[in-house]
C-alpha positions in Angstrom: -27.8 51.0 -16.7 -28.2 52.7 -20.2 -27.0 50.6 -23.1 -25.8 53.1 -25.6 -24.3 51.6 -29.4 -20.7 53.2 -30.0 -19.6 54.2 -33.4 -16.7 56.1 -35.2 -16.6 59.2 -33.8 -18.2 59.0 -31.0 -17.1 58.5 -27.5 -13.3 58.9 -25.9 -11.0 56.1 -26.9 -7.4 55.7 -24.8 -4.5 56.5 -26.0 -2.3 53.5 -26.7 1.0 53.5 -24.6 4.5 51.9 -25.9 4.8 48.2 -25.3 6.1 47.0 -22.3 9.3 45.1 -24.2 11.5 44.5 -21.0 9.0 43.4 -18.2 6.7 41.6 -20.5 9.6 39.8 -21.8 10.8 38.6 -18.6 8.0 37.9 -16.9 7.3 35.5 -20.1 10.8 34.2 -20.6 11.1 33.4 -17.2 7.2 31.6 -17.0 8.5 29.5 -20.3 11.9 28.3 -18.9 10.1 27.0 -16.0 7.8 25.3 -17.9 10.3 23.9 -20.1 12.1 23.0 -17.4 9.7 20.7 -15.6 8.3 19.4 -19.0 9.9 16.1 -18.8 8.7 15.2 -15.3 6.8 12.2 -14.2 5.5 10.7 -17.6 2.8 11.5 -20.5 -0.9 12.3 -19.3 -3.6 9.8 -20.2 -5.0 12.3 -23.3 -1.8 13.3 -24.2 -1.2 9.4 -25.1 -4.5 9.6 -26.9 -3.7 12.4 -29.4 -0.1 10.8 -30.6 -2.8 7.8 -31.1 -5.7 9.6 -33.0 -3.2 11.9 -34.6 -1.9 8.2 -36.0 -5.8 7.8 -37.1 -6.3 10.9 -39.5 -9.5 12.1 -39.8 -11.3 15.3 -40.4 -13.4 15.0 -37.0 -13.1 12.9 -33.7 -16.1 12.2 -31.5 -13.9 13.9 -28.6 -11.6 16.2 -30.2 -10.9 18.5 -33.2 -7.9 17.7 -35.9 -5.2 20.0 -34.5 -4.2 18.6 -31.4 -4.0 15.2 -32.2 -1.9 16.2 -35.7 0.4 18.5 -33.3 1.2 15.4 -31.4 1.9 12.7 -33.8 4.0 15.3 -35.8 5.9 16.0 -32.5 6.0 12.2 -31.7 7.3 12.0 -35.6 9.9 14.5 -35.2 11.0 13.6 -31.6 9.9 10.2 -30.7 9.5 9.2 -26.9 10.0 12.7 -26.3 8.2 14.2 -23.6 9.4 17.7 -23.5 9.4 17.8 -27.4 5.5 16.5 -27.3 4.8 19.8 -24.6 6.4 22.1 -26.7 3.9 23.2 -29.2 1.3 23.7 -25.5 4.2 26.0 -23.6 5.1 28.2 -26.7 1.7 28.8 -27.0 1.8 29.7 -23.3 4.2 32.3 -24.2 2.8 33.7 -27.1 -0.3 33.9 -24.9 1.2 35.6 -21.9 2.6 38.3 -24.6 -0.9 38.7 -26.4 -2.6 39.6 -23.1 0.0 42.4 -22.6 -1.0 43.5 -26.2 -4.7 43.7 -25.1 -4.0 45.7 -21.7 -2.1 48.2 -24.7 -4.8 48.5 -26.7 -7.1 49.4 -23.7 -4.5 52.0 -23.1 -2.1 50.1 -20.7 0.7 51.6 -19.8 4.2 49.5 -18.7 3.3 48.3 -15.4 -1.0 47.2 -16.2 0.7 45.5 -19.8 3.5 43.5 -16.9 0.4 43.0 -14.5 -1.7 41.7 -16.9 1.0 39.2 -18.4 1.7 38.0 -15.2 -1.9 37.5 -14.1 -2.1 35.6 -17.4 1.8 33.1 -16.2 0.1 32.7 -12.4 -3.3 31.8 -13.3 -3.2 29.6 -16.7 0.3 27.9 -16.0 -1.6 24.7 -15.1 -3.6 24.6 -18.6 -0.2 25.0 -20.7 1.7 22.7 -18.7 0.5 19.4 -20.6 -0.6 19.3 -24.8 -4.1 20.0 -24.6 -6.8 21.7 -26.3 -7.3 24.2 -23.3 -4.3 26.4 -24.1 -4.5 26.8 -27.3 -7.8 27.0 -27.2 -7.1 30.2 -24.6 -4.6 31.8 -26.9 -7.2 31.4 -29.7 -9.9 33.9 -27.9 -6.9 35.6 -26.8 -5.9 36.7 -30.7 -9.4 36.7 -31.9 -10.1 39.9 -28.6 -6.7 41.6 -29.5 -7.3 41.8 -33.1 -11.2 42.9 -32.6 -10.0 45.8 -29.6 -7.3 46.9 -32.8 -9.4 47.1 -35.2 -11.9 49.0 -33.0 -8.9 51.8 -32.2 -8.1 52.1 -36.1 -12.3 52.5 -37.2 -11.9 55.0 -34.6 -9.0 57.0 -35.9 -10.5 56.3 -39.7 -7.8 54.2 -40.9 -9.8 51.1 -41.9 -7.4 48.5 -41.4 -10.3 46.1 -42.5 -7.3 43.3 -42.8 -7.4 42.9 -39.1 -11.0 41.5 -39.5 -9.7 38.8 -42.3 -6.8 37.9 -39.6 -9.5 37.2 -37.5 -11.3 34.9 -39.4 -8.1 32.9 -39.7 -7.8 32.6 -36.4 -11.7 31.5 -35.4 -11.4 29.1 -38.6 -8.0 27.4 -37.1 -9.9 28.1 -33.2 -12.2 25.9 -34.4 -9.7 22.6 -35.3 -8.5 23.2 -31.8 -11.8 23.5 -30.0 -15.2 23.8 -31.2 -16.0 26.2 -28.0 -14.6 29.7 -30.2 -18.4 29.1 -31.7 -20.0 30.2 -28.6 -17.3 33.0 -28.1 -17.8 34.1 -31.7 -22.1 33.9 -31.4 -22.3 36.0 -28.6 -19.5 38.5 -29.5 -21.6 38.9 -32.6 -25.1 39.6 -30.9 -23.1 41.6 -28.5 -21.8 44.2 -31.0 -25.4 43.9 -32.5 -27.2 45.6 -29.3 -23.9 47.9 -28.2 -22.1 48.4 -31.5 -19.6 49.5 -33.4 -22.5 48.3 -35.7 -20.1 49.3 -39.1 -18.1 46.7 -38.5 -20.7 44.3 -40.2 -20.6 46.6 -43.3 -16.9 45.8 -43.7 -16.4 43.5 -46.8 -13.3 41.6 -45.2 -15.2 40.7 -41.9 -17.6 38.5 -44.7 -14.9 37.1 -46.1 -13.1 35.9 -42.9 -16.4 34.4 -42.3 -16.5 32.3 -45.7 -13.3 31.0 -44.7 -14.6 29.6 -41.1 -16.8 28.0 -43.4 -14.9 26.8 -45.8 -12.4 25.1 -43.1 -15.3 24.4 -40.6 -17.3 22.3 -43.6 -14.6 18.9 -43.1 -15.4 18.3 -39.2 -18.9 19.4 -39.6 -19.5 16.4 -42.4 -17.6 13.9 -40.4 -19.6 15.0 -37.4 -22.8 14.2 -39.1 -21.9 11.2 -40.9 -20.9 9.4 -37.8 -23.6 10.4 -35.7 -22.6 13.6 -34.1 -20.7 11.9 -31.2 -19.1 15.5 -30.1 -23.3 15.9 -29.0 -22.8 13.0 -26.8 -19.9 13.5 -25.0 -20.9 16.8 -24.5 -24.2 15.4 -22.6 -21.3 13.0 -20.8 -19.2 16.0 -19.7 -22.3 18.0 -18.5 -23.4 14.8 -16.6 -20.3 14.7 -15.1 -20.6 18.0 -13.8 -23.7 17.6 -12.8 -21.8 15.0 -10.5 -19.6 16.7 -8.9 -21.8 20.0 -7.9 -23.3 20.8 -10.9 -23.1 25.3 -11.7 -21.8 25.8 -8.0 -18.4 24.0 -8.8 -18.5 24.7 -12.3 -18.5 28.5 -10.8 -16.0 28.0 -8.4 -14.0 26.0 -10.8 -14.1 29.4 -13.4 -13.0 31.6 -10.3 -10.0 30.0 -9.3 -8.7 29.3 -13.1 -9.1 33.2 -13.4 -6.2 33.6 -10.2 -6.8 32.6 -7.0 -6.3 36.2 -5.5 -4.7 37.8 -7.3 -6.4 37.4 -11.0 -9.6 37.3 -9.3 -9.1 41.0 -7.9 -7.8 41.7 -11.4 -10.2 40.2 -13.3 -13.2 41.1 -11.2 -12.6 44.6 -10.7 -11.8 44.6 -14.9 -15.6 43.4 -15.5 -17.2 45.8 -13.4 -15.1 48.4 -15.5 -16.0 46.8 -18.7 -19.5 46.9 -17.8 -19.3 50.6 -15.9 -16.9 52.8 -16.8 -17.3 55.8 -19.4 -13.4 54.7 -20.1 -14.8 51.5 -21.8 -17.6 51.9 -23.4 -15.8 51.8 -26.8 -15.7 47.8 -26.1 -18.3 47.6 -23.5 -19.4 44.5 -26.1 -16.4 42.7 -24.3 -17.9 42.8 -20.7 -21.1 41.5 -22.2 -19.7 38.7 -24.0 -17.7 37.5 -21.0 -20.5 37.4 -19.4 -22.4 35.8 -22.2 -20.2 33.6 -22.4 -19.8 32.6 -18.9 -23.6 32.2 -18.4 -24.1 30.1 -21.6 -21.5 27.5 -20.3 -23.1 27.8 -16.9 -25.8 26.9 -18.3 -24.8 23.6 -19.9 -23.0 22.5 -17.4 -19.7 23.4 -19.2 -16.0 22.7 -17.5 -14.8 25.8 -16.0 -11.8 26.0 -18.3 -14.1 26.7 -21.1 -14.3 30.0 -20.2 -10.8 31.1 -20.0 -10.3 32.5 -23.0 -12.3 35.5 -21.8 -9.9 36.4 -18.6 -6.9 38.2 -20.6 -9.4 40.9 -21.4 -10.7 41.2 -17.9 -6.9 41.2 -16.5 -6.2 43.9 -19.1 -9.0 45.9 -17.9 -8.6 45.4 -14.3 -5.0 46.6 -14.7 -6.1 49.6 -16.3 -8.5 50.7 -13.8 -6.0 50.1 -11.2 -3.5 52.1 -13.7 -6.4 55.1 -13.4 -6.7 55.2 -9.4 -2.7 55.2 -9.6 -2.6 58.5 -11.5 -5.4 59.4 -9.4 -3.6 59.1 -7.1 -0.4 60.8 -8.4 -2.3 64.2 -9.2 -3.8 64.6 -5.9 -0.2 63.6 -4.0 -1.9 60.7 -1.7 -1.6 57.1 -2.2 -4.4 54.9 -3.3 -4.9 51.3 -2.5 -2.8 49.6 -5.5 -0.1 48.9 -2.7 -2.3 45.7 -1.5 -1.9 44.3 -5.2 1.3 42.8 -4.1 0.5 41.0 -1.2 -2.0 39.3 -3.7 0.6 39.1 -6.2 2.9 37.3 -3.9 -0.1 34.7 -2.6 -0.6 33.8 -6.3 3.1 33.5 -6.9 3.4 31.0 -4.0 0.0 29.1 -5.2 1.5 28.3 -8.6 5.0 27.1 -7.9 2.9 24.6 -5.6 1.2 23.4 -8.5 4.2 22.7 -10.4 5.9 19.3 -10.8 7.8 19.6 -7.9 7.0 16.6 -5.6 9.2 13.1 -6.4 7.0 10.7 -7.9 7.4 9.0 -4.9 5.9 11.1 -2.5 2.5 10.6 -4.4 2.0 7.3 -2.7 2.1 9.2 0.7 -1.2 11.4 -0.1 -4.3 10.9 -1.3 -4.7 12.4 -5.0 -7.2 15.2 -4.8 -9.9 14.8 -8.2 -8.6 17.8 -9.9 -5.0 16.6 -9.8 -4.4 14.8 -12.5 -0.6 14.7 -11.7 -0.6 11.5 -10.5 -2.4 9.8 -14.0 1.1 10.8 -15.6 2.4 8.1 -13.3 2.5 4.3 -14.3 1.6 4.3 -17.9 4.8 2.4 -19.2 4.8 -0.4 -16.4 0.9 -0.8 -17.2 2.4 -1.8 -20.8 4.8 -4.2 -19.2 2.3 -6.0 -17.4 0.1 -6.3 -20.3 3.4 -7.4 -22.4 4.1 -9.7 -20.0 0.3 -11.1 -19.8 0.7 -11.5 -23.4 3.8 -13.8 -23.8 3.2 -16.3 -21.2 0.1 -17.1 -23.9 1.2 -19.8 -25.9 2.2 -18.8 -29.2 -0.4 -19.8 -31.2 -3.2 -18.1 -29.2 -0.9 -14.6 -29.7 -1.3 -14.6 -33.2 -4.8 -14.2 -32.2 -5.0 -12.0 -28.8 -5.8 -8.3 -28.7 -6.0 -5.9 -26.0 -9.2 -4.1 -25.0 -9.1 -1.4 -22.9 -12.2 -0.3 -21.1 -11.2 3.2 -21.1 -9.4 5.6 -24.1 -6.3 6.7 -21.5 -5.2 2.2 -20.8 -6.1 1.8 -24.7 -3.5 4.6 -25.7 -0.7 3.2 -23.2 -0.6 0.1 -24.4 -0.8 1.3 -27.7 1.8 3.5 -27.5 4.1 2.1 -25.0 3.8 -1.0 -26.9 4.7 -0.4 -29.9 8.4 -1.4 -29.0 7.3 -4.3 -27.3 5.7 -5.8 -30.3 1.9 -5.7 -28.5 -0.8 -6.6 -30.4 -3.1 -3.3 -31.4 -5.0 -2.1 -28.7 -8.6 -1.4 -29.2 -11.5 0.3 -27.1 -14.8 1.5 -27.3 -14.4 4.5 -25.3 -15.2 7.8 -26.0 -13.3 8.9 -30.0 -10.6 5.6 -29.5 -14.2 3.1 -30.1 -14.4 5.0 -34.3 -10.6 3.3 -34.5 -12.2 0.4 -35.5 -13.1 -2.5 -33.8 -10.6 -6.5 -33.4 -10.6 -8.3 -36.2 -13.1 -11.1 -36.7 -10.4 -13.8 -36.0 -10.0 -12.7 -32.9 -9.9 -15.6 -29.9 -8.7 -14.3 -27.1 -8.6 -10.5 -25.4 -6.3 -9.2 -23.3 -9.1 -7.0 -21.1 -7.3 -4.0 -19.0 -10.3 -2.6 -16.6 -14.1 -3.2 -15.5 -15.8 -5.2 -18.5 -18.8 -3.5 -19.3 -23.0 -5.6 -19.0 -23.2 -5.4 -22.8 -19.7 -6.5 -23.8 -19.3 -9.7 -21.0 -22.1 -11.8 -23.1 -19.5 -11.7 -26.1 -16.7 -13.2 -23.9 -17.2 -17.4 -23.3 -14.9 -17.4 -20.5 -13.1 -14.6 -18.3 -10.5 -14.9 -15.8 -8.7 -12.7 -13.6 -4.9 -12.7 -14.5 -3.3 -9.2 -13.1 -4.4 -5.9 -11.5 -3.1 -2.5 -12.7 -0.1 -1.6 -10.3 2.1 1.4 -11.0 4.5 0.0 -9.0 4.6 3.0 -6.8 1.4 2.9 -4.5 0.5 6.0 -6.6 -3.3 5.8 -6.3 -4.6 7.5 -9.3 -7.1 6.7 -11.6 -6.6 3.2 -13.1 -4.4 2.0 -9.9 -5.8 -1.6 -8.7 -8.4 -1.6 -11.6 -8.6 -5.6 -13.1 -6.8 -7.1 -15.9 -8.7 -9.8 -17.3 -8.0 -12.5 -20.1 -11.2 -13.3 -21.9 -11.8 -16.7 -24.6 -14.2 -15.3 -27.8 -15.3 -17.6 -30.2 -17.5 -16.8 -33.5 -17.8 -13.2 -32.7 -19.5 -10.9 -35.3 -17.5 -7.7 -34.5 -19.2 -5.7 -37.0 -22.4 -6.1 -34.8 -20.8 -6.5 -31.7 -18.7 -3.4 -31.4 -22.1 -0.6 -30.8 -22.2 -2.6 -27.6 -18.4 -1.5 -26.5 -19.3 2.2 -26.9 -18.8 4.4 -24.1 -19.2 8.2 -24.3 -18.7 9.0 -20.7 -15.1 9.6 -19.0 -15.4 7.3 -15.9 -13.1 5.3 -15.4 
């Protein structure tokens, strides 16, 4: 295939069509009510726990995480405390504004009404799981999302010699706050970069404003980088954890797998498929042929490394939009020769991936988890049991004479037990809960008149020599027979004496996510 550069001028360039106000607003409307609607069921997820507790830690940097999250959930936590749905709220607005952006990018491509609905609801059926919980992912999603739309806009406006270099700025904005949600925009940002190098528009690095969008991804980016290096660059380390894990479970094959059925299982993967081989192939796109190229940059580079296959997501809205208007072209095809094409089997797909969703919502009664057997990428059951996992603990801890509770601390062997007694509790008047996993072990380590710990999980080689004696005293039970991922796991009291924490706690650190 010839790899041609594209420049003002040169080259057809679509139309852009009106906006699709009515069905994109429905279809999104509709996806957010839902969302809203289940919000409150079962109970907080194990990170979300985590970023009410590091957003209570402020820090530029965390070995696991960027500042955003974590500061969206203690402000939400602030605002609304103990509220669930109020905590999700920032992730499902997101979702929204992301289902509308991807409508905005089939536009741009030159989308009419139905490819700008398509491509929104390809966005609602296949991403609803990511937005359902406060996560990075999401955001993260909508992030690449804005930073595509406001490249494909400024590409139509170079290319009807308007200059509307502002874009550009916006889009520094948005890769400098990308990058306090999830350090991964880097990778999107590199290879877009070398992508427009080899294929063009090459003028858009002779635009002043693109330069100065940069300086302020610097500017913002300069905090976390600083914290990252003063502590070690932990985000290095549980990056080598996550690819391990991977590696684990099937290594590129699953990781692959994994990308296909985020992008829509049938339905978005038609879509989204047929949208890179027009990215890559049709005359129609070579204006932002760079796109196809950087998915598939993108995709490769995280292959690669043994990335998660949600890291790649924020690359699928442009590869719905595309597919939808390539199936938009065989439709007027279509028209002007009076015979029908093959769009008709789009609904039959549409209708698998409608039914494939709603079974991924929150619909099951917490009660029907302890009939099944929790498959590893449903994390629906770890929202189950966090508050009665404070109870016990609370309960451990006042049948300790008084005395020894001045003195007693709880230790959790993993970040997810740490937050939920942390935050659950707080209203029980726990003593702070401390671990050395993962970004919770840089919240600082028990005090040095510590004598006893409260130990919730598996105590790890290097940490048992620093305990004089350890007994058995509960066992994590939800209460529920839900078997998820810290159900049945040991609660332990453990006798310290003379303990130099200081020196101590590099033995508690644990970058891997194993629980």
């Amino acid at each position: 295939m010839e790899i041609t550069a594209w420049e003002a001028g040169s080259g057809p360039f679509p139309a852009r069509r009106p906006f699709a106000l009515v069905p994109v607003a429905v279809v999104t409307v509709v996806a957010v009510a839902v969302m809203f609607a289940f919000a409150g069921r079962y109970g907080y997820f194990g990170d979300e726990l985590y970023f009410v507790i590091a957003g209570a830690n402020p820090a530029w940097g965390y070995a696991d995480q960027q500042p955003l999250v974590p500061f969206l959930a203690v402000t939400m936590e602030w605002l609304f405390p103990g509220s669930l749905v109020a905590l999700r709220a920032p992730s499902i607005l997101a979702f929204g504004l992301g289902a509308v952006v991807a409508a905005l990018v089939a536009r741009e491509l030159g989308g009419d009404r139905r490819a700008q609905a398509f491509t929104t609801t390809a966005f609602v059926l296949s991403l609803a799981s990511m937005y359902r919980n406060l996560n990075t992912i999401g955001l993260d999603i909508l992030g690449w999302s804005l930073l595509t739309l406001l490249l494909l806009r400024w590409l139509r406006t170079h290319r009807a010699g308007e200059h509307d270099d502002r874009l550009l700025l916006l889009s520094g904005v948005v890769v400098a706050l990308s990058v306090q949600v999830k350090i991964h925009v880097a990778v999107f940002v590199v290879v877009i970069l070398l992508t427009l190098t080899v294929l063009g528009p090459r003028a858009i690095f002779r635009r002043p404003l693109l330069w100065v969008g940069a300086l302020i991804v610097a500017v913002v980016t300069v905090p976390t980088v600083v914290w990252q290096f003063t502590h070690g660059w932990p985000q290095l380390a549980v990056a080598r954890s996550s690819s391990a894990e991977m590696t684990s479970v099937g290594g590129r094959l699953f990781s692959f797998v994994g990308m296909l059925a985020l992008l829509g299982l049938v339905f978005g993967v038609v879509l989204g498929g047929y949208g890179l081989w027009r990215l890559l192939r049709a005359e129609e796109t070579r204006p932002y042929r760079f796109l196809g190229w950087s998915a598939v940059g993108v995709i490769a580079v995280f292959l690669a490394v043994g990335g998660k296959p949600y890291y790649v997501a924020g690359v699928f809205p442009v590869l719905w939009a595309a597919g939808a208007l390539g199936f938009q072209r065989r439709r007027e095809a279509g028209a002007a020769e009076n015979r029908r094409r093959w769009g008709w089997l789009a609904w039959p797909a549409l209708a698998v991936s409608v039914v494939v969703t709603v079974q991924s919502l929150p619909l099951a009664s917490v009660e029907s988890f302890a009939e099944r057997d929790t498959a590893p990428v449903d994390f629906r059951g770890s929202e189950i049991g966090w508050p009665k996992l404070a109870a016990d603990v609370e309960e451990i801890y006042h049948e300790l004479p008084r005395r020894q509770r001045e003195h007693t601390v709880v230790l959790g062997s993993h970040y997810w037990t740490a937050s939920a007694v942390e935050f659950h509790g707080r209203r029980a008047d726990l003593p702070e809960a401390y671990s050395g996993s993962r970004g919770f072990w840089f919240f600082g380590h028990p005090p040095a008149e510590t004598t006893t710990v409260i130990h919730i999980g598996e105590i790890a080689p290097g940490a048992r020599e620093h305990f004089d004696r350890i007994r058995r005293v509960g066992t994590v039970d939800n209460g529920l027979g839900v078997d998820n991922v810290v159900q049945g796991q040991p609660i332990q009291l453990a006798d310290v004496t003379g303990v130099d924490w200081e020196r101590a706690w590099p033995e508690f650190r644990d970058m891997t996510l194993s629980l």
